[in-house]
N, C-alpha and C positions, 0 to 999 in steps of 0.2 A: 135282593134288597141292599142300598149304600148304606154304610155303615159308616158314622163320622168319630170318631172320637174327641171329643174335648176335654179341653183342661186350661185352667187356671194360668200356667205361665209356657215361658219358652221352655225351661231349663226341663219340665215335665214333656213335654212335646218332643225335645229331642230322646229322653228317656223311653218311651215309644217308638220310636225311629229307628233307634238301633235297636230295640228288640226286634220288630217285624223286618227289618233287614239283616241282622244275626241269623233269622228264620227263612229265611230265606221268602216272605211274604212281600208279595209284591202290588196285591191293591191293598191299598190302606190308606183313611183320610186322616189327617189330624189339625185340628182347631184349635190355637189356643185364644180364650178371650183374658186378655191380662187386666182385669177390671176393678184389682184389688179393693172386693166390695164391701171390705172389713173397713174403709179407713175412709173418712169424709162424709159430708152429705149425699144425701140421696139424690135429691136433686141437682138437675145443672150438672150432671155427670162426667162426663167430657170433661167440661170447666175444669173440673179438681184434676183430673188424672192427667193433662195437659200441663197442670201446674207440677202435678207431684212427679211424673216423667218427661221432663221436658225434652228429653230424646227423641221420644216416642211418638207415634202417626194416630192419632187415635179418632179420629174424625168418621172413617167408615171401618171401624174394627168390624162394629156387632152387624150393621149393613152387608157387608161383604161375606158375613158367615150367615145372613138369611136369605141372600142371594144363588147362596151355592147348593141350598136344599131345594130337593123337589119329595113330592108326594110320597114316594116309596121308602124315602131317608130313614133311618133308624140312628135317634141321636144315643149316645154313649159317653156318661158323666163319669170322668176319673176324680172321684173327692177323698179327702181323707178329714178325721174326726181330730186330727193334730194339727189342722193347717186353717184358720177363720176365712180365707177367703176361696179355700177348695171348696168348706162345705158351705157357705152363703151361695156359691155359685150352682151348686144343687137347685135353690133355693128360686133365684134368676134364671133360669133355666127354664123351673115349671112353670113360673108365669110366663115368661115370652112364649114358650110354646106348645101349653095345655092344649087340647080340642084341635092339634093339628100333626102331631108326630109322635112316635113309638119311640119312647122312653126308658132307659135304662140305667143303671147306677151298678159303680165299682168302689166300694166303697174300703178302706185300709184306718187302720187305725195307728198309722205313721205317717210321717212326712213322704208326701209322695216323689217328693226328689230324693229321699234317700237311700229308697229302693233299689238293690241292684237288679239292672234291668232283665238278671235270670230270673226273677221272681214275678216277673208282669204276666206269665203262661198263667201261672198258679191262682194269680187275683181275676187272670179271664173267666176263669170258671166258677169262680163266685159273683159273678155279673149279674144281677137282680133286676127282673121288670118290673117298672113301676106301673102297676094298677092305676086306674082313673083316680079313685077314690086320694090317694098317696101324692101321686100330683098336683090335686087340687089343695088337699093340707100344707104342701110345700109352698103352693102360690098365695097364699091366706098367710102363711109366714113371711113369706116377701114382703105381700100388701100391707102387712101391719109393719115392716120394719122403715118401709116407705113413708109410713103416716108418721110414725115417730121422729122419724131422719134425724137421727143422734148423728154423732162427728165418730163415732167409735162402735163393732159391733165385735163380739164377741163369743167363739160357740165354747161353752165346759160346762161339763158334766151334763150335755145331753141339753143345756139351754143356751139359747143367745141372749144375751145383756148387750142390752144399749148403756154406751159408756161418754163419755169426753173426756179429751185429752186434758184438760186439766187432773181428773183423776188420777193421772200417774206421775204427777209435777213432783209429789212428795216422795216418792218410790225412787224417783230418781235422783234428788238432790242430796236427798239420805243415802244413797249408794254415792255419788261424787263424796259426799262429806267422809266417808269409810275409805277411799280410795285415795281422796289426795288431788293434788296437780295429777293430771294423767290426760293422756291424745284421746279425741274423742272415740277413736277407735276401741281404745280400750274401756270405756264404761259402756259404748254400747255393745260389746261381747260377754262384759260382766254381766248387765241386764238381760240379755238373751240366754248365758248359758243359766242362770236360775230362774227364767222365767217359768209361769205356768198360765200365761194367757191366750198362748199358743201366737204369740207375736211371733215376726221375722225381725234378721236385724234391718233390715228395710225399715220396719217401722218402728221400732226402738231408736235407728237414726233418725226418722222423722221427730219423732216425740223430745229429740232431744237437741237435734237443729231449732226447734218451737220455740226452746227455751232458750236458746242461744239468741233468738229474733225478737224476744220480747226481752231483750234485758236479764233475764234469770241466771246466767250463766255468762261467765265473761271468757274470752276468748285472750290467748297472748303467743305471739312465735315463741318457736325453740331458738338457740343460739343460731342454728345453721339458717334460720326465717323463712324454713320449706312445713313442717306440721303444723297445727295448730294444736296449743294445749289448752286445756281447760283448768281453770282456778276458779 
């Protein structure tokens, strides 16, 4: 049976790579769908994540990862309960592909980038088949998260909340008013290291670029007119 592994980003992807190459394992698939499904509307998908990584090729991501299955595929979810778009991706998973592949979950209650990758043997063997039943509650969770299509999703303590980024307008202008003039850098590292929403600062820069775009937030150079500080 092929065995695919996915996960959520690259930086998880390479995480895997050098374990089964540390081990000297030689077949091994690894998929990452970077779909960061915590952040934007549901709909018009592409659209957002085009906007939000303008780097980025996203037109046949999820195409090309259902192109490469066949029949006997055994998919394999790397999520963790610390990261909103690991575990949403659980989530997207079971609905794209309920009623056609063998389903499995590795589930950690840490960042799965943070893992050093001696530790990936150990979470192999807590690898969990998902039952039909399990599945189809996960895709019932998608579906409704679909219907709601908030601009914000978030997994704690065991629930996802539909959020907007207006909600965290005042968390954040309260933390600049405590800090001062300071580079954006630094308030969104302040907001990350006390967070408990399980943001990245990916998305604490987003939420706080937002407020820069809408006027909330004034930007000005430093003497050198290489950073931007915030006042």
């Amino acid at each position: 049976m092929k065995i695919i592994d996915v996960v959520e980003n690259p930086g998880t992807a390479g995480l895997l790579k050098k374990y089964y190459e540390d081990n000297n394992i030689n077949d091994y698939n690894i998929t990452f769908l970077w779909l960061c499904l915590s952040k934007g509307y549901l709909h018009n998908r592409i659209d957002f994540l085009k906007e939000y990584y303008e780097f980025w090729d996203y037109d046949n991501l999820v195409d090309n990862f259902i192109n490469n299955l066949s029949l006997d595929t055994k998919i394999r979810i790397w999520s963790s309960t610390s990261n909103n778009d690991d575990y949403l991706l659980i989530l997207y998973l079971c609905n794209l592909l309920k009623d056609k592949y063998d389903l499995s979950i590795i589930m950690t209650n840490k960042n799965i980038n943070e893992i050093n990758s001696k530790d990936i043997g150990k979470l192999l063997k807590e690898e969990k088949i998902l039952a039909i039943q399990e599945i189809n509650d996960y895709s019932n969770k998608w579906n409704e998260l679909v219907r709601v299509n908030s601009e914000l999703r978030i997994y704690k303590d065991g629930i996802i909340e539909n959020k907007n980024y207006d909600d965290y307008d005042a968390l954040i202008l309260e933390r600049l008013k405590k800090l001062g003039k300071c580079k954006i850098s630094t308030l969104v590292e302040s907001l990350w290291v006390e967070d408990d929403n399980n943001f990245t600062l990916d998305d604490y820069e987003y939420l706080v670029n937002r407020l820069i775009n809408n006027n909330k937030i004034n930007l000005v150079e430093d003497k050198n007119g290489i950073d931007s500080i915030i006042v």
